[in-house]
C-alpha positions, 0 to 999 in steps of 0.5 A: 500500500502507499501512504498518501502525504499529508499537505495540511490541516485547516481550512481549505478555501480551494473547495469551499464554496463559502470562500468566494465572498458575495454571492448573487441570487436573482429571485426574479430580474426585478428584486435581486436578492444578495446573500451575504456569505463569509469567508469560513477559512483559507490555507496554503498547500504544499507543492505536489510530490510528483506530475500525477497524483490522486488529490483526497479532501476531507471535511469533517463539517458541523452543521445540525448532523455531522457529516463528513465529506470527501472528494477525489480529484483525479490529476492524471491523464488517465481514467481510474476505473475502479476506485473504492474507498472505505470510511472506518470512524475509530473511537478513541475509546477501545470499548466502542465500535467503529462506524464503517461506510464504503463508497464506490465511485466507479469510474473516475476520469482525467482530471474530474472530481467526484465526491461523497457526503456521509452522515454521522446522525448521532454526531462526531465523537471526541477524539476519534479518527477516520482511517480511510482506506482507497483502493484503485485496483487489487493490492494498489491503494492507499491508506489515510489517518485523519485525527483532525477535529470535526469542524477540519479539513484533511487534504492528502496528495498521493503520488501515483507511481510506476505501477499505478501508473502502468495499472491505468494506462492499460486498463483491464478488459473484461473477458468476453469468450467468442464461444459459449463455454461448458454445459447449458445453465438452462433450469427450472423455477417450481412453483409446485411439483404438480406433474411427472413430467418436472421429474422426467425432465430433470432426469433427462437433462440433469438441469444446471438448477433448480428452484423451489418454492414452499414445498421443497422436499421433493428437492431430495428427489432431484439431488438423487437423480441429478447430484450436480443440479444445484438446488435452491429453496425459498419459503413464504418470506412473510414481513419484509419491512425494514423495521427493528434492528436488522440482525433481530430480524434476521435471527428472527427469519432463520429461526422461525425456519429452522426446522424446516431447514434442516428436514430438507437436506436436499436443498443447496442453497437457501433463499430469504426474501423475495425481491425486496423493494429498495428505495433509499440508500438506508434500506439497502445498508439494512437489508445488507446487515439482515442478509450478512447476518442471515448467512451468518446464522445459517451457517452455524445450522451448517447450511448456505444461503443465497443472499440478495434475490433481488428483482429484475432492473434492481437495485440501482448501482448507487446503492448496490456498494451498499450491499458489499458487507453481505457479499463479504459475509456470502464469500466467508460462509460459502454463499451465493448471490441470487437475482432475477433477470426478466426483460420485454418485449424480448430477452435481448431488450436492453442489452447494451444500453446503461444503467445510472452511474453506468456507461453503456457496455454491448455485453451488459444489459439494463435487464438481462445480463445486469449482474454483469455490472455488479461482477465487473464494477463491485465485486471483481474489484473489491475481491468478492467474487462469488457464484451468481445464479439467476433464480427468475428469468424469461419474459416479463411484460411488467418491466414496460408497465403497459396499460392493460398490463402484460406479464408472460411470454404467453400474453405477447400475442396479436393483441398488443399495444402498437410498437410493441413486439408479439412472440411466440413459442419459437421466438422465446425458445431462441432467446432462452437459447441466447440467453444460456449461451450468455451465462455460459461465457460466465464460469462464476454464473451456476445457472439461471431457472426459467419462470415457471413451471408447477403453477398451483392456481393459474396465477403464473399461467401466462409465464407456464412452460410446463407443456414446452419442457420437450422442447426445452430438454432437447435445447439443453442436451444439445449443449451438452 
C-alpha cells in the first residue's frame, strides 16, 4: 500500500464554496436578492510530490448532523476505473465500535472530481479518527489517518507511481469468450411439483438448477437423480419491512425456519426474501446487515444461503456498494448471490444500453445480463467474487408497465399495444437459447431457472412452460 502525504490541516478555501465572498441570487430580474456569505477559512498547500497524483479532501463539517465529506480529484491523464474507498470512524475509546461506510465511485476520469457526503446522525465523537482506506485496483491503494477535529479539513496528495501508473494506462478488459463455454445453465423455477413430467425432465437433462418454492422436499428427489443440479429453496418470506434492528430480524427469519431447514437436506442453497423493494440508500445498508447476518446464522445450522434475490432492473448501482458487507459475509460462509433477470418485449431488450452511474457496455444489459455490472464494477474489484445464479428469468411484460398490463411470454400475442413486439413459442425458445449461451461465457454464473413451471392456481399461467419442457430438454442436451 502507499501512504498518501499529508499537505495540511485547516481550512481549505480551494473547495469551499463559502470562500468566494458575495454571492448573487436573482429571485426574479426585478428584486435581486444578495446573500451575504463569509469567508469560513483559507490555507496554503504544499507543492505536489510528483506530475500525477490522486488529490483526497476531507471535511469533517458541523452543521445540525455531522457529516463528513470527501472528494477525489483525479490529476492524471488517465481514467481510474475502479476506485473504492472505505470510511472506518475509530473511537478513541477501545470499548466502542467503529462506524464503517464504503463508497464506490466507479469510474473516475482525467482530471474530474467526484465526491461523497456521509452522515454521522448521532454526531462526531471526541477524539476519534477516520482511517480511510482507497483502493484503485487489487493490492494498489492507499491508506489515510485523519485525527483532525470535526469542524477540519484533511487534504492528502498521493503520488501515483510506476505501477499505478502502468495499472491505468492499460486498463483491464473484461473477458468476453467468442464461444459459449461448458454445459447449458438452462433450469427450472417450481412453483409446485404438480406433474411427472418436472421429474422426467430433470432426469433427462440433469438441469444446471433448480428452484423451489414452499414445498421443497421433493428437492431430495432431484439431488438423487441429478447430484450436480444445484438446488435452491425459498419459503413464504412473510414481513419484509425494514423495521427493528436488522440482525433481530434476521435471527428472527432463520429461526422461525429452522426446522424446516434442516428436514430438507436436499436443498443447496437457501433463499430469504423475495425481491425486496429498495428505495433509499438506508434500506439497502439494512437489508445488507439482515442478509450478512442471515448467512451468518445459517451457517452455524451448517447450511448456505443465497443472499440478495433481488428483482429484475434492481437495485440501482448507487446503492448496490451498499450491499458489499453481505457479499463479504456470502464469500466467508460459502454463499451465493441470487437475482432475477426478466426483460420485454424480448430477452435481448436492453442489452447494451446503461444503467445510472453506468456507461453503456454491448455485453451488459439494463435487464438481462445486469449482474454483469455488479461482477465487473463491485465485486471483481473489491475481491468478492462469488457464484451468481439467476433464480427468475424469461419474459416479463411488467418491466414496460403497459396499460392493460402484460406479464408472460404467453400474453405477447396479436393483441398488443402498437410498437410493441408479439412472440411466440419459437421466438422465446431462441432467446432462452441466447440467453444460456450468455451465462455460459460466465464460469462464476451456476445457472439461471426459467419462470415457471408447477403453477398451483393459474396465477403464473401466462409465464407456464410446463407443456414446452420437450422442447426445452432437447435445447439443453444439445449443449451438452
Amino acid at each position: 500500500m502507499v501512504r498518501g502525504r499529508k499537505l495540511t490541516r485547516g481550512l481549505i478555501a480551494l473547495l469551499l464554496l463559502l470562500a468566494v465572498g458575495v454571492g448573487v441570487v436573482n429571485a426574479d430580474e426585478l428584486s435581486p436578492q444578495v446573500i451575504e456569505s463569509r469567508v469560513a477559512g483559507t490555507s496554503s498547500l504544499q507543492p505536489p510530490a510528483a506530475e500525477h497524483s490522486l488529490v483526497v479532501q476531507a471535511t469533517g463539517w458541523q452543521g445540525l448532523t455531522y457529516r463528513y465529506i470527501v472528494t477525489l480529484t483525479n490529476l492524471s491523464p488517465w481514467t481510474m476505473p475502479a476506485v473504492y474507498v472505505l470510511d472506518r470512524y475509530l473511537p478513541e475509546d477501545p470499548e466502542l465500535s467503529e462506524i464503517v461506510h464504503d463508497w464506490v465511485p466507479g469510474a473516475i476520469g482525467p482530471h474530474e472530481t467526484v465526491g461523497v457526503v456521509i452522515e454521522f446522525p448521532e454526531g462526531a465523537i471526541a477524539g476519534a479518527c477516520h482511517q480511510l482506506e482507497i483502493s484503485l485496483a487489487d493490492g494498489i491503494g492507499s491508506i489515510l489517518m485523519d485525527c483532525g477535529a470535526a469542524g477540519s479539513v484533511t487534504v492528502w496528495d498521493i503520488p501515483l507511481t510506476a505501477e499505478m501508473e502502468a495499472y491505468l494506462v492499460s486498463v483491464p478488459e473484461v473477458p468476453q469468450p467468442a464461444q459459449p463455454l461448458g454445459r447449458s445453465k438452462l433450469g427450472l423455477h417450481v412453483t409446485r411439483n404438480a406433474s411427472p413430467d418436472i421429474m422426467k425432465f430433470v432426469r433427462e437433462v440433469q438441469p444446471a438448477v433448480v428452484v423451489a418454492v414452499g414445498d421443497v422436499g421433493w428437492l431430495a428427489e432431484v439431488k438423487a437423480a441429478s447430484p450436480e443440479t444445484v438446488t435452491i429453496g425459498r419459503l413464504l418470506e412473510g414481513d419484509q419491512s425494514f423495521n427493528d434492528h436488522p440482525v433481530y430480524r434476521a435471527r428472527e427469519f432463520v429461526n422461525a425456519n429452522a426446522a424446516t431447514y434442516l428436514a430438507n437436506q436436499g436443498v443447496d442453497y437457501w433463499l430469504g426474501w423475495n425481491e425486496p423493494v429498495i428505495d433509499e440508500l438506508w434500506q439497502m445498508e439494512w437489508y445488507a446487515a439482515y442478509e450478512a447476518e442471515r448467512v451468518i446464522a445459517m451457517s452455524e445450522l451448517g447450511l448456505k444461503a443465497a443472499i440478495g434475490n433481488f428483482s429484475a432492473g434492481c437495485p440501482e448501482a448507487d446503492v448496490f456498494a451498499e450491499f458489499l458487507p453481505a457479499l463479504e459475509a456470502a464469500k466467508a460462509y460459502g454463499g451465493v448471490l441470487a437475482v432475477h433477470e426478466y426483460s420485454a418485449p424480448s430477452m435481448q431488450d436492453g442489452v447494451g444500453a446503461g444503467i445510472p452511474g453506468h456507461e453503456d457496455n454491448p455485453a451488459f444489459g439494463a435487464l438481462t445480463l445486469r449482474y454483469r455490472f455488479w461482477v465487473e464494477h463491485y465485486m471483481r474489484p473489491n475481491d468478492l467474487m462469488v457464484p451468481v445464479v439467476v433464480t427468475e428469468a424469461g419474459i416479463d411484460g411488467g418491466v414496460l408497465r403497459l396499460d392493460p398490463p402484460v406479464f408472460g411470454w404467453r400474453e405477447f400475442g396479436d393483441s398488443l399495444p402498437e410498437g410493441v413486439e408479439s412472440q411466440t413459442w419459437e421466438s422465446y425458445q431462441s432467446q432462452l437459447s441466447w440467453y444460456d449461451d450468455q451465462l455460459r461465457q460466465d464460469d462464476y454464473v451456476l445457472g439461471f431457472a426459467i419462470f415457471n413451471v408447477g403453477d398451483a392456481d393459474g396465477q403464473w399461467a401466462s409465464f407456464d412452460v410446463l407443456d414446452k419442457l420437450p422442447d426445452l430438454a432437447g435445447l439443453a442436451l444439445s449443449k451438452n
